[in-house]
C-alpha positions as CSV (number, residue, x, y, z in Angstrom):
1,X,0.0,0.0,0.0
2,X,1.3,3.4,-0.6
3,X,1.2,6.1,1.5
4,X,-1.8,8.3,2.2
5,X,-0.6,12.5,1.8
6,X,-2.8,14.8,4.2
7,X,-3.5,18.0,3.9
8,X,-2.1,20.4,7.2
9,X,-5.5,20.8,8.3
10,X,-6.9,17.3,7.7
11,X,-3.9,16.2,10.2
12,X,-4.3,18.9,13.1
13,X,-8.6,18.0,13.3
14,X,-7.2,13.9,13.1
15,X,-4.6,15.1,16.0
16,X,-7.4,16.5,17.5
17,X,-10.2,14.6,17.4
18,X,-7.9,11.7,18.6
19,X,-6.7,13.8,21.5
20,X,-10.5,14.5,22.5
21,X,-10.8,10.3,22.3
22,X,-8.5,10.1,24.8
23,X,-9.6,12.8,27.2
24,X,-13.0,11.0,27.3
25,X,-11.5,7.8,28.0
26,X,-9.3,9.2,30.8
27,X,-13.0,11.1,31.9
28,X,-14.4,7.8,32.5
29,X,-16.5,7.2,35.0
30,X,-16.3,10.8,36.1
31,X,-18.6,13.9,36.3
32,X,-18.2,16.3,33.4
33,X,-20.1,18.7,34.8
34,X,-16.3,20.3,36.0
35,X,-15.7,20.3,32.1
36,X,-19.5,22.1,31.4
37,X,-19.1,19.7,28.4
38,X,-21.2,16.7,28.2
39,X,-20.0,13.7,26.4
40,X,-20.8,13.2,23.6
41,X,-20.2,16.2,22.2
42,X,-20.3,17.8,18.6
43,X,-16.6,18.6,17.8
44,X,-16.0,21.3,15.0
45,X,-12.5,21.0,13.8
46,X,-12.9,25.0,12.6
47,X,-13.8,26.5,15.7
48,X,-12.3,29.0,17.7
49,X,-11.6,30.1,21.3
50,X,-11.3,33.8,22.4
51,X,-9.7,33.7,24.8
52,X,-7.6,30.5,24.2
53,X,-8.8,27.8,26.2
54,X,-6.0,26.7,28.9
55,X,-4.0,24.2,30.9
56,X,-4.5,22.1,27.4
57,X,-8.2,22.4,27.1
58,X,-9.4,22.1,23.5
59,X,-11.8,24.2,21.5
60,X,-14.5,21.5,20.4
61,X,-16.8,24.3,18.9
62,X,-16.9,28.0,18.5
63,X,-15.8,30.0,22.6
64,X,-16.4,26.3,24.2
65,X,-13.8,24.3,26.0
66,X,-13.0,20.9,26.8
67,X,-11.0,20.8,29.9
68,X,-8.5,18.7,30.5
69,X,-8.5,16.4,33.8
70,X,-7.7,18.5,36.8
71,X,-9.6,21.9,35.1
72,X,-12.6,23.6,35.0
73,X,-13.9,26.7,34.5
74,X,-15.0,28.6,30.4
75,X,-11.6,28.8,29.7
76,X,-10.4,25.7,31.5
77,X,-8.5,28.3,34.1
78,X,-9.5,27.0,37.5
79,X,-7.2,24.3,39.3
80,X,-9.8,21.6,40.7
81,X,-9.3,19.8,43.8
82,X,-10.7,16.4,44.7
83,X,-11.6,16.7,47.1
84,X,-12.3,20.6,47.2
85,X,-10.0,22.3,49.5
86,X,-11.4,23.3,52.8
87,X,-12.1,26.0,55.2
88,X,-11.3,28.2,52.7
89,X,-8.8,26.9,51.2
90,X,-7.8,27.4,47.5
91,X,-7.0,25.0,44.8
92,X,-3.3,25.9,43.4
93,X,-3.4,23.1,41.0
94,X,-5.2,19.8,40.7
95,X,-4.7,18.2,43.8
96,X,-2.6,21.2,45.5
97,X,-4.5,23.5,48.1
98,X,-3.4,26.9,49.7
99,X,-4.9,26.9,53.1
100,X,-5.6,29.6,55.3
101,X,-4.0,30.2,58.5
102,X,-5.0,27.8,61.1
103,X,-5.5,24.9,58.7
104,X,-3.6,22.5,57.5
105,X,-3.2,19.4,55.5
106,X,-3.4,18.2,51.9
107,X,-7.4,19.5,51.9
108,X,-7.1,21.9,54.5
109,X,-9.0,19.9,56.4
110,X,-6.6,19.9,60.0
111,X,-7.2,22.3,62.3
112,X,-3.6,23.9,63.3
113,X,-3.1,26.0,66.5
114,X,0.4,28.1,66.1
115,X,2.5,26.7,68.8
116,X,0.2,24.1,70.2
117,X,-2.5,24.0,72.5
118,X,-0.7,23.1,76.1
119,X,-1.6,21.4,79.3
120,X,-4.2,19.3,77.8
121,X,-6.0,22.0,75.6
122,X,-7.9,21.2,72.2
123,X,-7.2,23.1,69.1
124,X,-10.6,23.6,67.4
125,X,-12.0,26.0,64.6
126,X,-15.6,28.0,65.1
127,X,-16.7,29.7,62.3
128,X,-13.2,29.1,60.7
129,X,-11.5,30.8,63.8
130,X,-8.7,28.3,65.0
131,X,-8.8,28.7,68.8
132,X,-7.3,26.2,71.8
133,X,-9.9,25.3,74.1
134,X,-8.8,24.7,77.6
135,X,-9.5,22.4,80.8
136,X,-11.4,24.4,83.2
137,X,-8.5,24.7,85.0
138,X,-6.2,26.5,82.5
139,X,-6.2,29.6,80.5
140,X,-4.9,31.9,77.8
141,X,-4.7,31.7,74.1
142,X,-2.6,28.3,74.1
143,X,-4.0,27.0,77.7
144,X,-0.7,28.2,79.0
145,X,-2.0,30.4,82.2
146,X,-2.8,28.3,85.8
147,X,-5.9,29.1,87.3
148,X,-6.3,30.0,90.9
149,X,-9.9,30.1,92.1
150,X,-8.9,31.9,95.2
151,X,-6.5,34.2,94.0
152,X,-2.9,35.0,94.9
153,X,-2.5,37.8,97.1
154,X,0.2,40.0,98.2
155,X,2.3,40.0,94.7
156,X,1.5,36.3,94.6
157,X,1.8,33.9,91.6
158,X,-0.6,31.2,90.4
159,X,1.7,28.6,89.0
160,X,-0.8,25.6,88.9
161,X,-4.3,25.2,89.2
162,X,-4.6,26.6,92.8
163,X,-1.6,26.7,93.8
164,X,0.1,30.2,94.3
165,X,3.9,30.5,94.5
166,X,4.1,33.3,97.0
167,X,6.7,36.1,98.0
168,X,9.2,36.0,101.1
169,X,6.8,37.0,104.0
170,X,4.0,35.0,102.9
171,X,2.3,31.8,103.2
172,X,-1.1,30.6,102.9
173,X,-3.0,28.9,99.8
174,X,-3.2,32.5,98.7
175,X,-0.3,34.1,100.1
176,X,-2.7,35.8,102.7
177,X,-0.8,34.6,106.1
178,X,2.0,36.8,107.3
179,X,5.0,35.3,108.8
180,X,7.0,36.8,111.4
181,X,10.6,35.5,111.7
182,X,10.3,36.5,115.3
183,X,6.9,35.8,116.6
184,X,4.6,38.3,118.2
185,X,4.0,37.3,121.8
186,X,1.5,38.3,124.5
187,X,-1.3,37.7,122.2
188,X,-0.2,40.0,119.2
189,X,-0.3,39.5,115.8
190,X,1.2,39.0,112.6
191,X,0.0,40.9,110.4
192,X,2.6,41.5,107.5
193,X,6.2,40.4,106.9
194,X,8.1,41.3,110.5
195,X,5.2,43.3,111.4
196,X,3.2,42.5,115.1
197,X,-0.1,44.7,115.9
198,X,0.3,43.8,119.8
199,X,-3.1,44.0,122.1
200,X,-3.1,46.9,124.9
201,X,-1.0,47.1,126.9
202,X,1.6,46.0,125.0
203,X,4.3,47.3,122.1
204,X,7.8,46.8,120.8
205,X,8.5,44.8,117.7
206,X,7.2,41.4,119.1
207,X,5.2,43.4,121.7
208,X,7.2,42.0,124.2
209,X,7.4,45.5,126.1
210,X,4.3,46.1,128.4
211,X,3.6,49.8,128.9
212,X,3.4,51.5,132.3
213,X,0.3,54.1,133.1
């Protein structure tokens, strides 16, 4: 058999129409609504696309595109993710999302708390705001703050869940007892670091000195 001459146009609608055979086949047993082509189609080897369809999408018939896997959109233009990114996320290229701070993962679909949520905290997302949510018994935006239902008084410090780390000259589950280094006698009391308030008739630092009327 000799061979068969084509014409330059016969050959690029032959290159085309087999590239189109192959696109459905690859399309099988997927949606085409992504494409907004349906299958089959009406291919018209003269049409045009303006714009130019892209990411290899080809002009079937006069300003309408047949996207190739991974695209959608008129012009083929849009990246499309299966699944679609989440939380916001956008689709770079097929199978590539951009998330949005606080997410994470290949779909966006982790919930990520900058530095971690601490002391038993739980990194969650409400209306796509990443938060740590804490044990009743720790606070602050990563759970990282003791809670002391009491309070620490005096310049005090809570340190864990009610317990207060407090200054020299203090003791007490809130830092609320005095201490005296020399105790206050005849009844007096301590009432701040080194500091006795002595009953009558008494005085002196420890109130050891009884006055004389």
């Amino acid at each position: 058999m000799g061979l068969l001459c084509c014409s330059p146009s016969l050959v690029k609608t032959m290159l085309a129409v087999a590239s189109l055979i192959l696109l459905a086949k690859l399309g099988e047993g997927r949606s085409d609504a992504s494409r907004g082509v349906a299958v089959p189609f009406v291919f018209d080897p003269k049409a045009t696309c303006q714009p130019a369809c892209k990411h290899a999408g080809i002009c079937i018939r006069n300003n309408t595109c047949f996207c190739s896997k991974g695209y959608e959109g008129e012009l083929c233009q849009y990246a499309a993710c299966d699944p679609k990114c989440k939380n916001g996320g956008e689709c770079l290229r097929p199978g590539k999302c951009r998330c949005p701070p606080g997410f994470g993962g290949k779909y966006c679909h982790q919930v990520v708390c900058d530095g971690g949520c601490w002391n038993g905290g739980e990194c969650i997302a409400e209306n796509r705001v990443v938060k740590c949510l804490c044990p009743s018994s720790w606070t602050g935006s990563r759970c990282e703050e003791a809670i002391c239902p009491q309070g620490c008084q005096n310049g005090g410090s809570c340190v864990a869940p009610g317990i207060c780390s407090c200054p020299e000259g203090w003791l007490g589950g809130a830092c609320h007892v005095a201490v005296c280094k020399r105790p206050c006698v005849n009844g007096g009391k301590c009432i701040s670091p080194n500091v006795c308030r002595c009953r009558i008739p008494f005085s002196g630092p420890q109130c050891e000195v009884r006055k004389m009327f």
